[in-house]
FIKOLZA-1660 file (N, C-alpha, C; in steps of 0.1 Angstrom, whole numbers, plus 5000, padded with zeros to 4 digits):
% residues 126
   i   px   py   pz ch aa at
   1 5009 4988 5000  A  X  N
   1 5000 5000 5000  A  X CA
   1 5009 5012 5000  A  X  C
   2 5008 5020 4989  A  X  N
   2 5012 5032 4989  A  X CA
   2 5013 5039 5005  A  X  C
   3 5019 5053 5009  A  X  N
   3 5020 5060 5015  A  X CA
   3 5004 5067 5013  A  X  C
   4 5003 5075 4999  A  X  N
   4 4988 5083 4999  A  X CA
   4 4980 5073 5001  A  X  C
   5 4976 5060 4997  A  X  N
   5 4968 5050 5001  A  X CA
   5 4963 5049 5014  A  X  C
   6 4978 5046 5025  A  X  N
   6 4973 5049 5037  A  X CA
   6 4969 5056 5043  A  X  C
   7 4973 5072 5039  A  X  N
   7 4970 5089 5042  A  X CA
   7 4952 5084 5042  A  X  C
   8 4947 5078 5030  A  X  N
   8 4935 5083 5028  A  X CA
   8 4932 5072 5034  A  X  C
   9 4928 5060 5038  A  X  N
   9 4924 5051 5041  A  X CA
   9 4921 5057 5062  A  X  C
  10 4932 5061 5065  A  X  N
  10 4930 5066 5080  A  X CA
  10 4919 5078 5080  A  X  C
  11 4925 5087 5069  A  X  N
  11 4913 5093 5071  A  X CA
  11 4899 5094 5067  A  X  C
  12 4900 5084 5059  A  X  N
  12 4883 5081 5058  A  X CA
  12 4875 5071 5068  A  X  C
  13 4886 5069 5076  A  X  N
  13 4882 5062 5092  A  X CA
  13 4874 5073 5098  A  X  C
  14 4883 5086 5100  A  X  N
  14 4880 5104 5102  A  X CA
  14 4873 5106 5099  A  X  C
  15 4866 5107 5082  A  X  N
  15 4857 5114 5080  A  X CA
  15 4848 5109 5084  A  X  C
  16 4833 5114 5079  A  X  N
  16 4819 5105 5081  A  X CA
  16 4813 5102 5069  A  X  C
  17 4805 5090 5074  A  X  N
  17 4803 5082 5063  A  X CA
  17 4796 5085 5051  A  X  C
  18 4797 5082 5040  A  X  N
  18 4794 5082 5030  A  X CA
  18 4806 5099 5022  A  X  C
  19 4814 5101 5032  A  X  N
  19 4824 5113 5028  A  X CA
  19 4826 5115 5012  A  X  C
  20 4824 5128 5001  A  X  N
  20 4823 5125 4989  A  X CA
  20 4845 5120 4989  A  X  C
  21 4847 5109 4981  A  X  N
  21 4857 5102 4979  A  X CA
  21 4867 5108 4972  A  X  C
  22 4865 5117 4967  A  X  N
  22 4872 5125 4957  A  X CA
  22 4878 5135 4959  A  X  C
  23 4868 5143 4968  A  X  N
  23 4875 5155 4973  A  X CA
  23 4886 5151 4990  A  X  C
  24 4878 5137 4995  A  X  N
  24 4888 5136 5004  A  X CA
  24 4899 5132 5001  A  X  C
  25 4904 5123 4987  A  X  N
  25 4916 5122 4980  A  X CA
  25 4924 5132 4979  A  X  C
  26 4915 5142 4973  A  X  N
  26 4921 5152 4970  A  X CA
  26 4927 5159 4979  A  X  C
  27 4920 5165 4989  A  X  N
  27 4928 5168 5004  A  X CA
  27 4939 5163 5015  A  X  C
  28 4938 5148 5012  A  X  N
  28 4950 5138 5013  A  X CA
  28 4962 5140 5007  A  X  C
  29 4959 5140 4994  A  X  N
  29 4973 5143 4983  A  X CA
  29 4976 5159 4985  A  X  C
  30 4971 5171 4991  A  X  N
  30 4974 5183 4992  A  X CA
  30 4978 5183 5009  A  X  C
  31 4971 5175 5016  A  X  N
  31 4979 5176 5030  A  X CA
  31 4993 5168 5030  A  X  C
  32 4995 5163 5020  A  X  N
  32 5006 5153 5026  A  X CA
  32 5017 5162 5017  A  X  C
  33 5015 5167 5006  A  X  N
  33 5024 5176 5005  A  X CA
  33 5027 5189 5009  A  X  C
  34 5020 5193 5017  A  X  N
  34 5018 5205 5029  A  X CA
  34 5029 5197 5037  A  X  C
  35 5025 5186 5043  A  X  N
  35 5036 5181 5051  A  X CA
  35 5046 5180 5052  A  X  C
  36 5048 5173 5039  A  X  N
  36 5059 5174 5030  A  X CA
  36 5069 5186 5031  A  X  C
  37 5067 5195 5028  A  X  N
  37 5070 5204 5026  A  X CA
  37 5080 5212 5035  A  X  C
  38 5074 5210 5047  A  X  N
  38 5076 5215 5060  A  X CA
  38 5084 5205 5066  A  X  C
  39 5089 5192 5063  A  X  N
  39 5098 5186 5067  A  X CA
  39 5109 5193 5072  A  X  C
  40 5115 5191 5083  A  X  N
  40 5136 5196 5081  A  X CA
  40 5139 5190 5075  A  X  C
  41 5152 5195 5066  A  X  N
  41 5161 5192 5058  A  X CA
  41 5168 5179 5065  A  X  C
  42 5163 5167 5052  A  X  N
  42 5168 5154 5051  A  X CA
  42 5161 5147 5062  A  X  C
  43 5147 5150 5065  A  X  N
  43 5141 5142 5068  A  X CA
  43 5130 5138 5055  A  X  C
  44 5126 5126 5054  A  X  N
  44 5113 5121 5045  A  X CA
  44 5101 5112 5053  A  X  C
  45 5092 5117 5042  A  X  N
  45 5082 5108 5053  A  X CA
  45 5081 5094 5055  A  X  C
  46 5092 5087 5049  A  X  N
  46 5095 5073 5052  A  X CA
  46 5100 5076 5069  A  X  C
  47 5108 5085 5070  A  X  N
  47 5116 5086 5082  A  X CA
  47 5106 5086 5092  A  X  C
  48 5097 5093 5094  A  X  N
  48 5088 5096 5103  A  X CA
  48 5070 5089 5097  A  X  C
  49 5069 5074 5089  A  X  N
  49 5059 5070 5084  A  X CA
  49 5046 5071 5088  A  X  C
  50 5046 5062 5102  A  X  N
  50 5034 5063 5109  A  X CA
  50 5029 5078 5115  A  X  C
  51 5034 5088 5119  A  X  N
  51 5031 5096 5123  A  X CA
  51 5026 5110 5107  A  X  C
  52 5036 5108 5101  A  X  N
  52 5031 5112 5087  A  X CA
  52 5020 5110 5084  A  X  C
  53 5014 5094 5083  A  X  N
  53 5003 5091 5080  A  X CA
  53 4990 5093 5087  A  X  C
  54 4992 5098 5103  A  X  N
  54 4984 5100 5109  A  X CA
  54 4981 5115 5108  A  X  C
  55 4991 5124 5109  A  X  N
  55 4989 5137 5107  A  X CA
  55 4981 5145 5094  A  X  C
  56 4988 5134 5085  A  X  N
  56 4984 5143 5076  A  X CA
  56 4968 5142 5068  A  X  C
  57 4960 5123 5081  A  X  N
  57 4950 5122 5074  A  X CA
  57 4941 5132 5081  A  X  C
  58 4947 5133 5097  A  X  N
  58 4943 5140 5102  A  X CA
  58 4940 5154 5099  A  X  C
  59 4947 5159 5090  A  X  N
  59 4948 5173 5084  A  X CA
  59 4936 5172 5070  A  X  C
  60 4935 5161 5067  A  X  N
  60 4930 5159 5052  A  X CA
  60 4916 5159 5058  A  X  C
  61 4910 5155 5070  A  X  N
  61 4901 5150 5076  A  X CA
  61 4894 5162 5081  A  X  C
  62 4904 5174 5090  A  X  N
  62 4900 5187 5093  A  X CA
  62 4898 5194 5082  A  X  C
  63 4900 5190 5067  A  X  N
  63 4900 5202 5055  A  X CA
  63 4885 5200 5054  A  X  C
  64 4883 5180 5054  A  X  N
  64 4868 5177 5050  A  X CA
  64 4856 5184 5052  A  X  C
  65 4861 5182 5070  A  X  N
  65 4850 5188 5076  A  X CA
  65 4843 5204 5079  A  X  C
  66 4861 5216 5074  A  X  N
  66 4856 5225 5080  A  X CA
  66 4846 5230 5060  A  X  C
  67 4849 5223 5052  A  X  N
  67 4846 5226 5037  A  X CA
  67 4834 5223 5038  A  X  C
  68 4827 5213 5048  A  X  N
  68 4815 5205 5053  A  X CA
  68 4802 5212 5056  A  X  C
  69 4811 5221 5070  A  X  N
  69 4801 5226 5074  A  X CA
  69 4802 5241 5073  A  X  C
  70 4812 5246 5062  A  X  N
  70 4811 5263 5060  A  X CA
  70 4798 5262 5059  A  X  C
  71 4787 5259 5052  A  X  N
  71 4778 5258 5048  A  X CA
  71 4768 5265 5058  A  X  C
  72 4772 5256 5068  A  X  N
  72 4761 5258 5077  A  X CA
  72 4764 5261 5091  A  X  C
  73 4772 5272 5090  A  X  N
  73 4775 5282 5101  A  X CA
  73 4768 5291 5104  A  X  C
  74 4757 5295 5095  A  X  N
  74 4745 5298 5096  A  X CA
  74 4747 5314 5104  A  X  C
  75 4760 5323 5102  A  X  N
  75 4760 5332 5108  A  X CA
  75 4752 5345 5110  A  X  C
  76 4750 5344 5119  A  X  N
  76 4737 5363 5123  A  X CA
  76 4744 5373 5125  A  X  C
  77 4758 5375 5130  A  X  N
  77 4759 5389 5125  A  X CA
  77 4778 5386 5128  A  X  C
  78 4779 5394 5127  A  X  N
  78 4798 5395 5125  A  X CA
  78 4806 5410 5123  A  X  C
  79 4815 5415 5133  A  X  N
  79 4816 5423 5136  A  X CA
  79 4832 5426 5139  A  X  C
  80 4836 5435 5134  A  X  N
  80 4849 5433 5127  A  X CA
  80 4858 5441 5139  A  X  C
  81 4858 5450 5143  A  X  N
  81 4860 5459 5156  A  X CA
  81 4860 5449 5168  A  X  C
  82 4871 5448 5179  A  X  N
  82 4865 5437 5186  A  X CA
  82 4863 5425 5185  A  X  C
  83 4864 5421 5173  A  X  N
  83 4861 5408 5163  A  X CA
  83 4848 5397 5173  A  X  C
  84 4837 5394 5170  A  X  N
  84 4829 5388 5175  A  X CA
  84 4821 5388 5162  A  X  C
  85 4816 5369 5162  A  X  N
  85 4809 5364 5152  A  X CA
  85 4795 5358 5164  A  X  C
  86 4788 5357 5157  A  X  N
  86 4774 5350 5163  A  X CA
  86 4765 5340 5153  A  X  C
  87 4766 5332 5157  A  X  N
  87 4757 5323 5152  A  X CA
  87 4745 5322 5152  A  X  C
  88 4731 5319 5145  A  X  N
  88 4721 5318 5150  A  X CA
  88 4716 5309 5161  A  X  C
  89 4727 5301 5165  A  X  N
  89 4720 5289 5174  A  X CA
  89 4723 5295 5186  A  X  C
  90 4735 5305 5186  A  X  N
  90 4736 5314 5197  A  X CA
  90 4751 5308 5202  A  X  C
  91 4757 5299 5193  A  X  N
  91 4772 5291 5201  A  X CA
  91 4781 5301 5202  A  X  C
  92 4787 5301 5211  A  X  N
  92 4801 5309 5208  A  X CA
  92 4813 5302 5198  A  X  C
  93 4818 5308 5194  A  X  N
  93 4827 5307 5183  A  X CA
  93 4844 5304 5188  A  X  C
  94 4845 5313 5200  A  X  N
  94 4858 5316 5205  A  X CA
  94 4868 5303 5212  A  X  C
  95 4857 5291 5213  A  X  N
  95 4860 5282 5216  A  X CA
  95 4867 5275 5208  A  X  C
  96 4874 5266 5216  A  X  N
  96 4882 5258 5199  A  X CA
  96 4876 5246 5194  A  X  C
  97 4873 5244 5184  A  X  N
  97 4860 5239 5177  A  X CA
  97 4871 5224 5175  A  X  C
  98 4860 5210 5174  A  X  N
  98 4873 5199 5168  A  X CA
  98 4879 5202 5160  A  X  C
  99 4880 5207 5148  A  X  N
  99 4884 5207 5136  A  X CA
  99 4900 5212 5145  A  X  C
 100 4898 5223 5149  A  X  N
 100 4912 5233 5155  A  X CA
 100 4918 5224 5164  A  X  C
 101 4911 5213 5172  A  X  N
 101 4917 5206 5179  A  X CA
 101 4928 5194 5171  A  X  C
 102 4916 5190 5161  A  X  N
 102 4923 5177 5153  A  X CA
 102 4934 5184 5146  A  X  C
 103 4935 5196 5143  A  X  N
 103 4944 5199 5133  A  X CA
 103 4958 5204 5143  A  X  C
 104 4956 5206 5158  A  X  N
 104 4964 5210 5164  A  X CA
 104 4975 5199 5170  A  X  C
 105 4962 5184 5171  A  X  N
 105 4970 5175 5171  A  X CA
 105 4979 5168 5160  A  X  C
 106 4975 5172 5150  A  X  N
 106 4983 5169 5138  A  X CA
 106 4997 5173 5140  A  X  C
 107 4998 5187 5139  A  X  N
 107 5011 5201 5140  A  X CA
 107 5016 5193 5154  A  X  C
 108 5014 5187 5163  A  X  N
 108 5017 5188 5178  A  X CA
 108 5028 5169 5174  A  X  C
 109 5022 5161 5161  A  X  N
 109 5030 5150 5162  A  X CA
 109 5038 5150 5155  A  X  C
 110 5035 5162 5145  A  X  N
 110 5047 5163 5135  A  X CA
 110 5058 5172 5140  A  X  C
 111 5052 5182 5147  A  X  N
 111 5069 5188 5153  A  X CA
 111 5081 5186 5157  A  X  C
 112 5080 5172 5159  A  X  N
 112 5100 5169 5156  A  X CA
 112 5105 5168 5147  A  X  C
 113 5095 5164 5137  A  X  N
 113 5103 5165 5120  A  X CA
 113 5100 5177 5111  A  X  C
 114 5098 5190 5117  A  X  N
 114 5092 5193 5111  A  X CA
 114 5099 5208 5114  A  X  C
 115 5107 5221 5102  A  X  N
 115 5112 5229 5105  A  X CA
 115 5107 5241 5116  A  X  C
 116 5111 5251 5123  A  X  N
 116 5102 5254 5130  A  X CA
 116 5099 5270 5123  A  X  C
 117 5085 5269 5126  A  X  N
 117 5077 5283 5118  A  X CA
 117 5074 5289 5122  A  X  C
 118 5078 5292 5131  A  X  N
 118 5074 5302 5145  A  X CA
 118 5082 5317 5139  A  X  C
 119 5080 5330 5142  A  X  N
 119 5082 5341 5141  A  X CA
 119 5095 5340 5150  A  X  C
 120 5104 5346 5143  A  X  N
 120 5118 5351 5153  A  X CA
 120 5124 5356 5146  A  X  C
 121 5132 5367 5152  A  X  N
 121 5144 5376 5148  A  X CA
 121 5156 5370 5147  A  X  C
 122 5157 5374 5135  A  X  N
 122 5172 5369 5132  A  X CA
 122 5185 5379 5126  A  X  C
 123 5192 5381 5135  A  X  N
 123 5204 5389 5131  A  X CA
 123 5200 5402 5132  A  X  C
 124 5186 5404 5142  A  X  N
 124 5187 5423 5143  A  X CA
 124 5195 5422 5158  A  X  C
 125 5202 5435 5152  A  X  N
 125 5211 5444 5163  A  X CA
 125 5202 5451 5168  A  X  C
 126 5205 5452 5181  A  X  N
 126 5195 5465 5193  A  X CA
 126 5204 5476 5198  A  X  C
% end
């Protein structure tokens, strides 16, 4: 079994059932080269397999879902000052929703192989 094989196969464990098949492929093969990407130098995702393949279905799985339910966020008003969104069901937003969770667990297994992207200064004189 391929690498993308397995990317998608865990995450259609992730998604829910009857998930359209195509577009989760498709979010598989763009998460895993997002992954990819962000490797450190001379690591591959043979080096780090299993967690690769967990991450990144995991990432393919949070694309699913949040493309799922843009739909039906069903927003009443939104307010840019202050930033506050409201829903009509009345949820708060500010909370971290699964999708932010699953995808934070993703970032949180790949971080040892993975360069760091964090904001920092480099080489300013004070």
């Amino acid at each position: 079994m391929t690498l993308l094989e397995e990317i998608y196969e865990a995450a259609a464990q992730a998604a829910p059932s009857g998930a359209d098949e195509e577009l989760l492929q498709r979010l598989c093969r763009i998460s895993a080269a997002q992954w990819q990407a962000r490797l450190k130098a001379g690591v591959t995702p043979e080096d780090c397999r299993e967690v690769f393949i967990c991450a990144a279905a995991w990432s393919a799985a949070a694309g699913y879902f949040t493309q799922q339910s843009a739909a039906s966020w069903n927003i009443e008003s939104f307010t840019v000052g202050d930033v506050s969104v409201k829903t009509a069901s009345g949820e708060k937003t500010a909370q971290q929703t699964p999708v932010q969770r699953l995808t934070q667990q993703a970032q949180l297994l790949m971080r040892p192989f993975c360069r760091a992207e964090d904001f920092a200064f480099v080489g300013v004189r004070g």
